[in-house]
CHARMM internal coordinates of N, CA and C (Angstrom, degrees):
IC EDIT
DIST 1 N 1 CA 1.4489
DIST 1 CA 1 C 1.5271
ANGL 1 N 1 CA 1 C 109.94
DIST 1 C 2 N 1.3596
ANGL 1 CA 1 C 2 N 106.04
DIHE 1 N 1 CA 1 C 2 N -79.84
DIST 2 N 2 CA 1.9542
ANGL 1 C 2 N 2 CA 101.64
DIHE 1 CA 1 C 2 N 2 CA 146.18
DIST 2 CA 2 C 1.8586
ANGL 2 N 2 CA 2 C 113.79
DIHE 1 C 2 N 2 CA 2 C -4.44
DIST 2 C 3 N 0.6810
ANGL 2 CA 2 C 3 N 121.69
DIHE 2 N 2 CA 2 C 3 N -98.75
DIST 3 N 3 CA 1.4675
ANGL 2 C 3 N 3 CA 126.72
DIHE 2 CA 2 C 3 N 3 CA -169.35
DIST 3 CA 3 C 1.9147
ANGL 3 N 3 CA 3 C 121.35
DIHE 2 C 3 N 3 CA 3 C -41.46
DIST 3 C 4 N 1.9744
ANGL 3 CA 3 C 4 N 98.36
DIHE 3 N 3 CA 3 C 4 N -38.22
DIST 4 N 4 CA 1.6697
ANGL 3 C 4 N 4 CA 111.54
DIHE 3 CA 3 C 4 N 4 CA 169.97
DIST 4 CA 4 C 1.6573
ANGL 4 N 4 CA 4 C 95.62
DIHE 3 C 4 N 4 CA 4 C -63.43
DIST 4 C 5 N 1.6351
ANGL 4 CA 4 C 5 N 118.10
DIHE 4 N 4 CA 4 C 5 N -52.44
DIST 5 N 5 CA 1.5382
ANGL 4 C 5 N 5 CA 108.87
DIHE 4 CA 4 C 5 N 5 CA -163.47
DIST 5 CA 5 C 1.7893
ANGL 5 N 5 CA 5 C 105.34
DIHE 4 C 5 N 5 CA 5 C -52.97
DIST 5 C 6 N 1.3230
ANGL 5 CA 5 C 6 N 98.96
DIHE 5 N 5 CA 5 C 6 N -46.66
DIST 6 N 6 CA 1.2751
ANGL 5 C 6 N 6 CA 98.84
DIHE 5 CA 5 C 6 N 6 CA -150.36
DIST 6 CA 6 C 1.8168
ANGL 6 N 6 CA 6 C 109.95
DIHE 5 C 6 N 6 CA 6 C -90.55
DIST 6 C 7 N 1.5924
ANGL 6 CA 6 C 7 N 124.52
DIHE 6 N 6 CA 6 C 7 N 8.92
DIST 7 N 7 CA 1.3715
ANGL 6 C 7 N 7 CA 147.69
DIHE 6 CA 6 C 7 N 7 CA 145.83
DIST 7 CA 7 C 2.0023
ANGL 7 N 7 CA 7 C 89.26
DIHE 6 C 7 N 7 CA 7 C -62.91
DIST 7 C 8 N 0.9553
ANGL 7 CA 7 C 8 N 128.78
DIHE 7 N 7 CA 7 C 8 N -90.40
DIST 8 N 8 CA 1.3243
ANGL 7 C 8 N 8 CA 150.85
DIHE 7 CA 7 C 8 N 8 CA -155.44
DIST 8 CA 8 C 1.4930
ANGL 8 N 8 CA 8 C 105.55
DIHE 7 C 8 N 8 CA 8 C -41.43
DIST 8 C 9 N 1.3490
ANGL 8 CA 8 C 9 N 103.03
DIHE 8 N 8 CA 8 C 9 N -55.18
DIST 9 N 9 CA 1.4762
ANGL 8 C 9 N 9 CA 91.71
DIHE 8 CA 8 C 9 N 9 CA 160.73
DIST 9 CA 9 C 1.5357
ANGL 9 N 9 CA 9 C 130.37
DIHE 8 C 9 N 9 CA 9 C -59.37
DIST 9 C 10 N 1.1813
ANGL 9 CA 9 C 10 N 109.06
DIHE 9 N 9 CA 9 C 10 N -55.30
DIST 10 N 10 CA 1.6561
ANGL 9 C 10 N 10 CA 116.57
DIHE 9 CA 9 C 10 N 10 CA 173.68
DIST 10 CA 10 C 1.5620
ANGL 10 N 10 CA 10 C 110.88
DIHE 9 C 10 N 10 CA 10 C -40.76
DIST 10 C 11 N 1.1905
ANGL 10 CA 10 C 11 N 111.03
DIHE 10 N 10 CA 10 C 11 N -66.82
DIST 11 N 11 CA 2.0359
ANGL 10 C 11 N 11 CA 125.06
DIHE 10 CA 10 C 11 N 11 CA -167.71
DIST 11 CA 11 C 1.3516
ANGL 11 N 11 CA 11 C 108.14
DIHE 10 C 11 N 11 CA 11 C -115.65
DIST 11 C 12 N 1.3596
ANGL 11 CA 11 C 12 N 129.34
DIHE 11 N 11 CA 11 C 12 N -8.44
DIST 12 N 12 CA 1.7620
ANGL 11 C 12 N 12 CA 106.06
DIHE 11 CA 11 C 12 N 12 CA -170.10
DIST 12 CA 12 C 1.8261
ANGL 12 N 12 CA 12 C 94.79
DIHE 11 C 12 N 12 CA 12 C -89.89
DIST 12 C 13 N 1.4493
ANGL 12 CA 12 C 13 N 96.10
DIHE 12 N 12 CA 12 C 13 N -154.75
DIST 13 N 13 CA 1.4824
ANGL 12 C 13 N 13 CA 102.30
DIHE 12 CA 12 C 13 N 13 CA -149.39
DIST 13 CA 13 C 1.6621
ANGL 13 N 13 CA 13 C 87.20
DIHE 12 C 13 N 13 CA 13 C -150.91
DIST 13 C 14 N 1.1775
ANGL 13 CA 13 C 14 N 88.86
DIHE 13 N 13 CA 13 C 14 N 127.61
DIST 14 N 14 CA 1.8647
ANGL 13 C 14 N 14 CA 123.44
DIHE 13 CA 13 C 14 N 14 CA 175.32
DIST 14 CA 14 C 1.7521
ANGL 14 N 14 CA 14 C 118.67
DIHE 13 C 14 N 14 CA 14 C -65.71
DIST 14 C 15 N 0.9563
ANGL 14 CA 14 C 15 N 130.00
DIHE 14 N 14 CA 14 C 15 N 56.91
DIST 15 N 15 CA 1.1057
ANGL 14 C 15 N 15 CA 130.78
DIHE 14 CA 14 C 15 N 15 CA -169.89
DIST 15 CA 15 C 1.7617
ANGL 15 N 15 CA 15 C 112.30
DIHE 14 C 15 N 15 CA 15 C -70.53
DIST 15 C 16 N 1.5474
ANGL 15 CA 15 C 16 N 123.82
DIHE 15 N 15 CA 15 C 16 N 105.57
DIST 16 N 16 CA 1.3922
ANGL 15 C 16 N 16 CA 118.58
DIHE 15 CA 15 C 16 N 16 CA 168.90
DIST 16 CA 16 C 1.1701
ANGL 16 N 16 CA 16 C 121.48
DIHE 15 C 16 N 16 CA 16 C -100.80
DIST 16 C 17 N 1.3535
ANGL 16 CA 16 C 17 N 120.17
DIHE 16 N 16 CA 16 C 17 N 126.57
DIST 17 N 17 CA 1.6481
ANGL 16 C 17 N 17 CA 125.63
DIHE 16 CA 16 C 17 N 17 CA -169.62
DIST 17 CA 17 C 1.7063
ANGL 17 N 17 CA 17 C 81.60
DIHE 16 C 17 N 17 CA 17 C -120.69
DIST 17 C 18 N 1.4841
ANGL 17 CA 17 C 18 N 115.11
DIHE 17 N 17 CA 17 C 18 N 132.83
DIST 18 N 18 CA 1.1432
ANGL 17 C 18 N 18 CA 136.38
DIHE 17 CA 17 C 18 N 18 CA 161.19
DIST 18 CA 18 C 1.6290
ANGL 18 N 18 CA 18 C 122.78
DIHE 17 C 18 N 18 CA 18 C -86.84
DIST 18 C 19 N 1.3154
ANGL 18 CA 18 C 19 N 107.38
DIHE 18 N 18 CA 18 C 19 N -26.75
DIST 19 N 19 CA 1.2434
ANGL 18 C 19 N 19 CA 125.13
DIHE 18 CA 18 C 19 N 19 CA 172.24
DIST 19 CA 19 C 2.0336
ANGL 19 N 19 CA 19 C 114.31
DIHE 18 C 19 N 19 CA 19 C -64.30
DIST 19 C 20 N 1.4603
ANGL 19 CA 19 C 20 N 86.00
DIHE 19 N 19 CA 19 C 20 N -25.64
DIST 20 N 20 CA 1.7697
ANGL 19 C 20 N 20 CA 76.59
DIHE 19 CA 19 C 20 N 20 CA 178.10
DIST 20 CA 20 C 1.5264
ANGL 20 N 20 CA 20 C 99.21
DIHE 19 C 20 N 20 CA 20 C -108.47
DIST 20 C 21 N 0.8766
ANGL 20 CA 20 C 21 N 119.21
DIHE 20 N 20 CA 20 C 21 N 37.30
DIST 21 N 21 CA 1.7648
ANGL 20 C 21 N 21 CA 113.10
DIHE 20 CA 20 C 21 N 21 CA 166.10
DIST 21 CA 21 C 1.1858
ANGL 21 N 21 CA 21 C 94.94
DIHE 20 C 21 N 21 CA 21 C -99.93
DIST 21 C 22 N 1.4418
ANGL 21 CA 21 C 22 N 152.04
DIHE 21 N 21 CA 21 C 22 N -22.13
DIST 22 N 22 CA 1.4818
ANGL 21 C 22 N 22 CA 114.09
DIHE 21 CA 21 C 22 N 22 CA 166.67
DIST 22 CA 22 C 1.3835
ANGL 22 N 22 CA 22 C 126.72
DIHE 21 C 22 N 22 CA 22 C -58.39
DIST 22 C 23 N 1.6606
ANGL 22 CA 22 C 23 N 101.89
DIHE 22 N 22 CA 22 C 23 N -49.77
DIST 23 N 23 CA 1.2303
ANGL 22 C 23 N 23 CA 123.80
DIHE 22 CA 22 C 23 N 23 CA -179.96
DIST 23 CA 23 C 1.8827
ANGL 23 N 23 CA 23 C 100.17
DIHE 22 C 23 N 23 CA 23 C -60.78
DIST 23 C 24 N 0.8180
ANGL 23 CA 23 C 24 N 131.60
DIHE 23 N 23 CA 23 C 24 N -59.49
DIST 24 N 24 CA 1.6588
ANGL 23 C 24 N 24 CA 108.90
DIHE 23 CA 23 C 24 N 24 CA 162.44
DIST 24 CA 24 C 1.6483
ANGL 24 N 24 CA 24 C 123.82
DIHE 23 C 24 N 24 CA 24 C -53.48
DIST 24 C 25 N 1.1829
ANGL 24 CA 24 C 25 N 104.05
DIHE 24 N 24 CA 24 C 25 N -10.80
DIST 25 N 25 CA 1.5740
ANGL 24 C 25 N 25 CA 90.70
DIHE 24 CA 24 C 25 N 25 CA 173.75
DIST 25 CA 25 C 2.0310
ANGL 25 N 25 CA 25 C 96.78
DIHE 24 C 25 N 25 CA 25 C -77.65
DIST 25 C 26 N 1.7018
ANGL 25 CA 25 C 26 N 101.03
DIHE 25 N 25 CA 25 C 26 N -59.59
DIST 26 N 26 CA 1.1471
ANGL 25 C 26 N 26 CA 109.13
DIHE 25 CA 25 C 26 N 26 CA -162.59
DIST 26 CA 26 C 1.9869
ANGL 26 N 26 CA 26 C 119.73
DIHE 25 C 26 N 26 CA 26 C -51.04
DIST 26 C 27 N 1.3137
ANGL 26 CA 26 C 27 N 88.00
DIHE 26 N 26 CA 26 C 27 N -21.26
DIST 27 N 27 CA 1.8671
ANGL 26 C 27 N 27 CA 107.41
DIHE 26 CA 26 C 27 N 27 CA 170.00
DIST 27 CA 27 C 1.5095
ANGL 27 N 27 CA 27 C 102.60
DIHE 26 C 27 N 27 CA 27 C -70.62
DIST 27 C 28 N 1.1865
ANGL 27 CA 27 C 28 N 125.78
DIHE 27 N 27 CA 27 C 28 N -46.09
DIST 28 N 28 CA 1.6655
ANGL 27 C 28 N 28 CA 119.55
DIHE 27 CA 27 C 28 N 28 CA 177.35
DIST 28 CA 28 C 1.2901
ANGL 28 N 28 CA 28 C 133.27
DIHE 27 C 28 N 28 CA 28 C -68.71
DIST 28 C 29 N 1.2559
ANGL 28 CA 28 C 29 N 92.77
DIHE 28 N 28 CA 28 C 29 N -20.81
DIST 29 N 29 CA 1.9746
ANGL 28 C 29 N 29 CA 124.87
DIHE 28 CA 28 C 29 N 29 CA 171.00
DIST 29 CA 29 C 1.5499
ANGL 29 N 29 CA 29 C 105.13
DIHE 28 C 29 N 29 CA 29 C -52.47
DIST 29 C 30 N 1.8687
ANGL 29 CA 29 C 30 N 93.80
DIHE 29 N 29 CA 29 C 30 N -68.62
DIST 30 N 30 CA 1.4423
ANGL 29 C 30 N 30 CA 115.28
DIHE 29 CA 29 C 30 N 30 CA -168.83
DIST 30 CA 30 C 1.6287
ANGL 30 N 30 CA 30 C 110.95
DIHE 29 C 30 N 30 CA 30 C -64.43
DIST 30 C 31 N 1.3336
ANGL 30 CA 30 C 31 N 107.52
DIHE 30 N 30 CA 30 C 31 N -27.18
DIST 31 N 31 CA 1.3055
ANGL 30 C 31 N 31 CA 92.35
DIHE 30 CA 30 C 31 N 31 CA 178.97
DIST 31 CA 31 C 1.5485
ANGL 31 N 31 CA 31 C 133.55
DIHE 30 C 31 N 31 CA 31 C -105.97
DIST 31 C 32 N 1.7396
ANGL 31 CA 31 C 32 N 93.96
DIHE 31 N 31 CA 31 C 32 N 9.95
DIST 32 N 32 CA 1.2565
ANGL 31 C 32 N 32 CA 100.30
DIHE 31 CA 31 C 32 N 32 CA 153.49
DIST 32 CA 32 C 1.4098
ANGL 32 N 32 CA 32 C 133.86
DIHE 31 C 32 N 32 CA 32 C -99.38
DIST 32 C 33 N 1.3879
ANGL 32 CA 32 C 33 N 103.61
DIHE 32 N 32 CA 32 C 33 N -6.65
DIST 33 N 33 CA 1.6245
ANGL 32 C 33 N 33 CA 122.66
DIHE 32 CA 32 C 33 N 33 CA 154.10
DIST 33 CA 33 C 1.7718
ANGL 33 N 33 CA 33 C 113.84
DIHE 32 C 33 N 33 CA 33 C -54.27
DIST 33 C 34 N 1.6223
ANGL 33 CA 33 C 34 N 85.93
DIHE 33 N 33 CA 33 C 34 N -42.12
DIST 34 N 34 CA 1.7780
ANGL 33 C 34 N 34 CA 81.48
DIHE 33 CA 33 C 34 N 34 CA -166.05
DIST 34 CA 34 C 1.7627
ANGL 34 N 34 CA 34 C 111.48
DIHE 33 C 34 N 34 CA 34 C -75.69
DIST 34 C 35 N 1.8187
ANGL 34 CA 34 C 35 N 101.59
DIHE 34 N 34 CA 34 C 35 N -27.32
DIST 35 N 35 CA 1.6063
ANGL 34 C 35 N 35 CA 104.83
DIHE 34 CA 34 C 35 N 35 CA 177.02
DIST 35 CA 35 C 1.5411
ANGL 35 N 35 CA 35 C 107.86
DIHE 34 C 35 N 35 CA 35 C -72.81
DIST 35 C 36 N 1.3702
ANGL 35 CA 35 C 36 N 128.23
DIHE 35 N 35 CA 35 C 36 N -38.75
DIST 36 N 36 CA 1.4488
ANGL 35 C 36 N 36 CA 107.86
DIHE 35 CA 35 C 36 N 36 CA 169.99
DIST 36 CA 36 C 1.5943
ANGL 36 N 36 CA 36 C 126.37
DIHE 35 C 36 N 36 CA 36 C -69.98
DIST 36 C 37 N 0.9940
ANGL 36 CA 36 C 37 N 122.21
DIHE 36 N 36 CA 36 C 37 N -12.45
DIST 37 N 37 CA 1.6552
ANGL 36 C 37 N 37 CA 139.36
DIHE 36 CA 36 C 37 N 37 CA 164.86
DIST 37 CA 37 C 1.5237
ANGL 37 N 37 CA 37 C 111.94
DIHE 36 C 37 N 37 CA 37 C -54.24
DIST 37 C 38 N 1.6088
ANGL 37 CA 37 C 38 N 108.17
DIHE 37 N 37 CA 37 C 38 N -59.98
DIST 38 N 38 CA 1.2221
ANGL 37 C 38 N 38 CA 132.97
DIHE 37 CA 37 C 38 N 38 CA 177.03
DIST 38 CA 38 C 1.5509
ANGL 38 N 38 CA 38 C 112.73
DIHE 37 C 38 N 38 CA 38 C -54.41
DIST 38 C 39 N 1.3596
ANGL 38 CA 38 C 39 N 94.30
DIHE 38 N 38 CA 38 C 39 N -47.61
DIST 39 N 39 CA 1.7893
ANGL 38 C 39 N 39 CA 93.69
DIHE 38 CA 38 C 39 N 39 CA 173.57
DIST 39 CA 39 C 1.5633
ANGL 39 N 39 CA 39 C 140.03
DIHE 38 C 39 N 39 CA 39 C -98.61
DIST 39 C 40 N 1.9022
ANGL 39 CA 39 C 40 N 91.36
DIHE 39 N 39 CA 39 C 40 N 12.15
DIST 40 N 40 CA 1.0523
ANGL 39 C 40 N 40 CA 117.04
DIHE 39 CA 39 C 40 N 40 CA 168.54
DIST 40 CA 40 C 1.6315
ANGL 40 N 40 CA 40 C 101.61
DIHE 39 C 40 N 40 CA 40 C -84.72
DIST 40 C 41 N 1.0444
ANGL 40 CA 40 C 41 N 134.45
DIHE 40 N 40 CA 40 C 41 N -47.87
DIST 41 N 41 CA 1.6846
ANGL 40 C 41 N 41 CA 154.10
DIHE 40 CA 40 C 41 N 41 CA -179.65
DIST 41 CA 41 C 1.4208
ANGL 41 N 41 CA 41 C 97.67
DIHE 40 C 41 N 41 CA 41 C -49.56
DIST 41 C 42 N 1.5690
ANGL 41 CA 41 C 42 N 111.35
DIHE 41 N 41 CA 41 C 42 N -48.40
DIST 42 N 42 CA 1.7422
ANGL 41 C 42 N 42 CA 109.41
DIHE 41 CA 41 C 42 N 42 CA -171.15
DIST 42 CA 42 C 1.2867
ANGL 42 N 42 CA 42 C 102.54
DIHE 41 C 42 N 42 CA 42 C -58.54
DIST 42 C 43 N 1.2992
ANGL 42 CA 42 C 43 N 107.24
DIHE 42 N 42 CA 42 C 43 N -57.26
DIST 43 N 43 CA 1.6076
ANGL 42 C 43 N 43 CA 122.12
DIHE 42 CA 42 C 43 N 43 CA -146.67
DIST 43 CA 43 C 2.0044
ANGL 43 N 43 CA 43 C 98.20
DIHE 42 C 43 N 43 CA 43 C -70.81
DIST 43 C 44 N 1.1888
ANGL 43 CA 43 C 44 N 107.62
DIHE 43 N 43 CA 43 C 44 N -6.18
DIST 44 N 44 CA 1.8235
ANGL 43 C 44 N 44 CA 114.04
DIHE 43 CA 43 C 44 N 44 CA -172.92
DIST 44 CA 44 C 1.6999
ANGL 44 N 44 CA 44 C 116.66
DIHE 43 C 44 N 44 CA 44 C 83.78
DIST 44 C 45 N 1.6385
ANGL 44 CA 44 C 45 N 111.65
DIHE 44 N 44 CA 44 C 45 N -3.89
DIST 45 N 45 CA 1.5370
ANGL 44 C 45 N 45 CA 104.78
DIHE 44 CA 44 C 45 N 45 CA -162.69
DIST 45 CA 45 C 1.7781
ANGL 45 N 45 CA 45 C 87.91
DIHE 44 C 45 N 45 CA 45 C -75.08
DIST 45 C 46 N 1.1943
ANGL 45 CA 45 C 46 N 126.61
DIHE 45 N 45 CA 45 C 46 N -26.00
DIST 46 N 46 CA 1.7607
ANGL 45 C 46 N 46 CA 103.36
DIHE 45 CA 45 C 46 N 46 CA 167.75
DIST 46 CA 46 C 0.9509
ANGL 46 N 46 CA 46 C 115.55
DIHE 45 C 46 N 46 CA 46 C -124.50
DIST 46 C 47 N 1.5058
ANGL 46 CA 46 C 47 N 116.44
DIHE 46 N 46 CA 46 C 47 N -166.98
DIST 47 N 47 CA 1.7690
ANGL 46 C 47 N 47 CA 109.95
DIHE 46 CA 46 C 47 N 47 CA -174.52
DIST 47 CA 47 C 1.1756
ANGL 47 N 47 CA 47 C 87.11
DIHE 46 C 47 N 47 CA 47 C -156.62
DIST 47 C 48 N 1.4629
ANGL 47 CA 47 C 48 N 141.99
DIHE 47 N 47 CA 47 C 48 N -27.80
DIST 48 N 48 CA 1.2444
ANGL 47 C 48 N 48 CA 126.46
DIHE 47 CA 47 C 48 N 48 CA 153.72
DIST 48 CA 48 C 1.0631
ANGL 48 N 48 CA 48 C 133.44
DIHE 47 C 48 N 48 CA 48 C -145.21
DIST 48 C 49 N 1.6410
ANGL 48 CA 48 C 49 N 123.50
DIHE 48 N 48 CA 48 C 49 N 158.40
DIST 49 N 49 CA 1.9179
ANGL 48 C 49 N 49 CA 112.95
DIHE 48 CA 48 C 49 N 49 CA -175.07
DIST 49 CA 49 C 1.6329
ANGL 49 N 49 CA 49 C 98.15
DIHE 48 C 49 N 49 CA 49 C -152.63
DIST 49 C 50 N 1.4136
ANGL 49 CA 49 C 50 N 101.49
DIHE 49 N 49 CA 49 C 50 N 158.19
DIST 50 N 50 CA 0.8395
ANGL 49 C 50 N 50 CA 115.06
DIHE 49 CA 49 C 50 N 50 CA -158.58
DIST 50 CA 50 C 1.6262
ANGL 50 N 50 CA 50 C 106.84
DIHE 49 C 50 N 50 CA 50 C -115.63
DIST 50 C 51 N 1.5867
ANGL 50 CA 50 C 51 N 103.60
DIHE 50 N 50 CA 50 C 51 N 103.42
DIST 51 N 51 CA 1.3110
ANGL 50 C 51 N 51 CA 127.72
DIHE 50 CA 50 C 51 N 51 CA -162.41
DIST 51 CA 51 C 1.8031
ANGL 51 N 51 CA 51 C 109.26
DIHE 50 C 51 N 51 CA 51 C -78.97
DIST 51 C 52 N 1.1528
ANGL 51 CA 51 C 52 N 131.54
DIHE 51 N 51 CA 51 C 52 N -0.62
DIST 52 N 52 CA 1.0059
ANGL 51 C 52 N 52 CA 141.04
DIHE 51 CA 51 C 52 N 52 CA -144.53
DIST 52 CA 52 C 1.5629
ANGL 52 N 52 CA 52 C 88.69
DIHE 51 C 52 N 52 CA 52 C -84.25
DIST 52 C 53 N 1.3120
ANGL 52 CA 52 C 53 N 140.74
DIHE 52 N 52 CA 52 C 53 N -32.57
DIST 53 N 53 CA 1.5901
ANGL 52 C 53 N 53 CA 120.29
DIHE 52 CA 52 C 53 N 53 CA 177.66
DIST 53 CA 53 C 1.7602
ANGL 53 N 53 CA 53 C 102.21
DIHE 52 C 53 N 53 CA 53 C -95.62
DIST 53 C 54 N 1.1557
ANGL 53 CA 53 C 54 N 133.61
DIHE 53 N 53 CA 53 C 54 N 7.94
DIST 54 N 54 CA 1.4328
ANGL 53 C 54 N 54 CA 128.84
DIHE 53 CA 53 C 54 N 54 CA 156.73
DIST 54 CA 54 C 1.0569
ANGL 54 N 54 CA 54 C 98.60
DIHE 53 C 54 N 54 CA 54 C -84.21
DIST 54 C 55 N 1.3298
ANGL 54 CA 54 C 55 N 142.95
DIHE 54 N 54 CA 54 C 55 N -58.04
DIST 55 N 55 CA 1.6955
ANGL 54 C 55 N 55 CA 135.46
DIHE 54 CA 54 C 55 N 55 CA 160.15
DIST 55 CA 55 C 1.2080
ANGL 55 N 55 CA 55 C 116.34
DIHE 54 C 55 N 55 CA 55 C -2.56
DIST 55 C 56 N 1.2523
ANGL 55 CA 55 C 56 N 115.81
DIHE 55 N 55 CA 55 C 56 N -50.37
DIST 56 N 56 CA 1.6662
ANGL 55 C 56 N 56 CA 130.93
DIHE 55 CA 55 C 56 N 56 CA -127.21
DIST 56 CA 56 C 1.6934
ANGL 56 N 56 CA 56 C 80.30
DIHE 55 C 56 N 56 CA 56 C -112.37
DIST 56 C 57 N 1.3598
ANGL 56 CA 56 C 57 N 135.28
DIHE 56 N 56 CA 56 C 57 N -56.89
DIST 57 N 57 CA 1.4290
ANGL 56 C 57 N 57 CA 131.82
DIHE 56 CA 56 C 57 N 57 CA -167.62
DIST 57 CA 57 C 1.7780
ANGL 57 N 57 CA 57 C 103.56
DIHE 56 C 57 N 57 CA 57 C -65.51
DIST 57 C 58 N 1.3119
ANGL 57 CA 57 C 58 N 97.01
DIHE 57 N 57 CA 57 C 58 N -31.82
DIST 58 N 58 CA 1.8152
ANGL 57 C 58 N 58 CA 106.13
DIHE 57 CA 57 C 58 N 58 CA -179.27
DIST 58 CA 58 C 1.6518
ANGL 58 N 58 CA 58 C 101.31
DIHE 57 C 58 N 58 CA 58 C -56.16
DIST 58 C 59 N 1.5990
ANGL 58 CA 58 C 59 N 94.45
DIHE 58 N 58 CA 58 C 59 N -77.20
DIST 59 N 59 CA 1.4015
ANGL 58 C 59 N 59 CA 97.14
DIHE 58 CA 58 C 59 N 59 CA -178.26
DIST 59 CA 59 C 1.8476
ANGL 59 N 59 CA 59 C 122.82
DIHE 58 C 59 N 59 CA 59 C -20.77
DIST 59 C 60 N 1.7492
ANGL 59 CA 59 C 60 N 101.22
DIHE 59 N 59 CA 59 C 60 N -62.94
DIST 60 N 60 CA 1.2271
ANGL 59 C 60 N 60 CA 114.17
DIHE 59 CA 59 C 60 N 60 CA -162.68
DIST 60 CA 60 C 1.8794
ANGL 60 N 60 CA 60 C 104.69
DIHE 59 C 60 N 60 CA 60 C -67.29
DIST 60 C 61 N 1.2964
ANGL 60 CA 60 C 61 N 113.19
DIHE 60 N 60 CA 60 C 61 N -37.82
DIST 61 N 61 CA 1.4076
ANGL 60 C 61 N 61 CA 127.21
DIHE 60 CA 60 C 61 N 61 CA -177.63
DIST 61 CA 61 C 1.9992
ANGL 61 N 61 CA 61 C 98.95
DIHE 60 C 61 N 61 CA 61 C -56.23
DIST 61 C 62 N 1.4002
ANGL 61 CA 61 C 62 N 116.37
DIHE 61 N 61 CA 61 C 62 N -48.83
DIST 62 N 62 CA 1.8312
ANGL 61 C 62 N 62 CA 125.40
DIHE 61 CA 61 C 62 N 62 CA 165.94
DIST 62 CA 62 C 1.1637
ANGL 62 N 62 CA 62 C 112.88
DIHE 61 C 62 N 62 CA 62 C -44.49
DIST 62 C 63 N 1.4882
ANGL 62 CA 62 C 63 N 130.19
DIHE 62 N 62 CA 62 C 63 N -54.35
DIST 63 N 63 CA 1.0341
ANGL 62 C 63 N 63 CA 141.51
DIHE 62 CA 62 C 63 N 63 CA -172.00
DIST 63 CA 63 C 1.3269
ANGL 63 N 63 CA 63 C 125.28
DIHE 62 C 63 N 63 CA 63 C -58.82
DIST 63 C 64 N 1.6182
ANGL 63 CA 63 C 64 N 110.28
DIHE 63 N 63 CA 63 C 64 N -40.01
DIST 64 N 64 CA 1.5579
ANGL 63 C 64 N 64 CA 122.59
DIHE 63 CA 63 C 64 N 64 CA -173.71
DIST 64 CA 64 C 1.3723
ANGL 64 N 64 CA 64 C 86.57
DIHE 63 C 64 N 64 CA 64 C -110.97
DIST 64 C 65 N 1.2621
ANGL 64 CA 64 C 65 N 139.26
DIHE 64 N 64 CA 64 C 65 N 65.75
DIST 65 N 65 CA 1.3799
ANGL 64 C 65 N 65 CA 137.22
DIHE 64 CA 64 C 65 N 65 CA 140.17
DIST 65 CA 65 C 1.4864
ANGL 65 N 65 CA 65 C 89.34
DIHE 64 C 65 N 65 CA 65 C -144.44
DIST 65 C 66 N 1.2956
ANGL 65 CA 65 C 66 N 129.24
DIHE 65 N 65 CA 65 C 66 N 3.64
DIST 66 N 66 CA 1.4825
ANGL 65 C 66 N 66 CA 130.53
DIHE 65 CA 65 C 66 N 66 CA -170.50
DIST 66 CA 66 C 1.4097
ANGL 66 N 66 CA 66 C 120.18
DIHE 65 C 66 N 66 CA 66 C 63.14
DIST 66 C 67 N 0.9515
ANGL 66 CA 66 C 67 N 96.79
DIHE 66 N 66 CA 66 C 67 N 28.04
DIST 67 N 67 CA 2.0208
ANGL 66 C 67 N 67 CA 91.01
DIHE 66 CA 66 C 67 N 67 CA 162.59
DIST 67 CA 67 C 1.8511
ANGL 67 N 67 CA 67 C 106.94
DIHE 66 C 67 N 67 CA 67 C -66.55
DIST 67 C 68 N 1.4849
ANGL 67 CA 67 C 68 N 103.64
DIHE 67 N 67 CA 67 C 68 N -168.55
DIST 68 N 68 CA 1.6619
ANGL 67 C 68 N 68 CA 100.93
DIHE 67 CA 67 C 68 N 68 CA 177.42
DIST 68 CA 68 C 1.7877
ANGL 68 N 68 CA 68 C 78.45
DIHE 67 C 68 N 68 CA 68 C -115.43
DIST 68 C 69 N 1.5389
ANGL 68 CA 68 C 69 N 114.15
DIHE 68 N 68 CA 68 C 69 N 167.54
DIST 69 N 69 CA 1.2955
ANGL 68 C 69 N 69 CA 125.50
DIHE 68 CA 68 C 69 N 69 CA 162.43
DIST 69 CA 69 C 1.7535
ANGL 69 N 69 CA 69 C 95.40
DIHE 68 C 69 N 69 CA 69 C -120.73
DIST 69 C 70 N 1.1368
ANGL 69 CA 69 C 70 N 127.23
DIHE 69 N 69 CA 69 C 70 N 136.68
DIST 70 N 70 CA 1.2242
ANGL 69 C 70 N 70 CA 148.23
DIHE 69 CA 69 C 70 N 70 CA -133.40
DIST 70 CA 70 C 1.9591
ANGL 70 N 70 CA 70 C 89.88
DIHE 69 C 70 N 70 CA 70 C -151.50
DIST 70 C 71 N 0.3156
ANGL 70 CA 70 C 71 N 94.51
DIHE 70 N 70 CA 70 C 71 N -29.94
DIST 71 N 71 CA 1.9840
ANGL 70 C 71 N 71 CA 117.50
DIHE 70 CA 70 C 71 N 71 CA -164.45
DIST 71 CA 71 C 1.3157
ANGL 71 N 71 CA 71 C 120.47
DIHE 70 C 71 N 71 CA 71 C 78.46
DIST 71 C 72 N 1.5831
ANGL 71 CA 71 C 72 N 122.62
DIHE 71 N 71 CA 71 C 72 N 24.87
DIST 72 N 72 CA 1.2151
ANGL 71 C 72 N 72 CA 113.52
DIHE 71 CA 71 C 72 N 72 CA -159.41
DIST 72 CA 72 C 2.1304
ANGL 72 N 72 CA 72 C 95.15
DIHE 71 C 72 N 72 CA 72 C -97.11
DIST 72 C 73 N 1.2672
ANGL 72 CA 72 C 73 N 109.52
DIHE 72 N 72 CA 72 C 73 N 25.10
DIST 73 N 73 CA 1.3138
ANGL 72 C 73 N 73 CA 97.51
DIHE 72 CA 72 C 73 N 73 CA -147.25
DIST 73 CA 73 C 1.9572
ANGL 73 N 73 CA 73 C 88.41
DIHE 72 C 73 N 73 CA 73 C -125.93
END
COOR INIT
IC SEED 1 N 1 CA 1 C
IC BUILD
């Protein structure tokens, strides 16, 4: 890993897509939804939630970077 970083700096190439900064905003959203969820579960105040529209932003977030959705996700 060491050696890819430090190739990448020397010769690779900086690619900025502005178009995926929402979708990185909206990924930082979700996954701080999912760490307070998570530490709602530790702490016992829930026992269950219903993840089915974080699903749904995942899915759509795969899709527009072109992954396939398969439904396994």
């Amino acid at each position: 890993m060491r050696e890819f970083v430090l190739r990448m700096c020397v010769d690779g190439k900086i690619v900025v897509n502005s178009d995926l900064r929402e979708l990185n905003q909206e990924l930082r959203y979700q996954g701080n939804n999912l760490n307070q969820l998570t530490k709602l579960c530790h702490q016992g105040r829930i026992s269950a939630v219903d993840l089915s529209e974080l699903l749904s932003v995942y899915r759509q977030i795969l899709l527009a970077l072109g992954g396939e959705n398969d439904g396994d996700y």
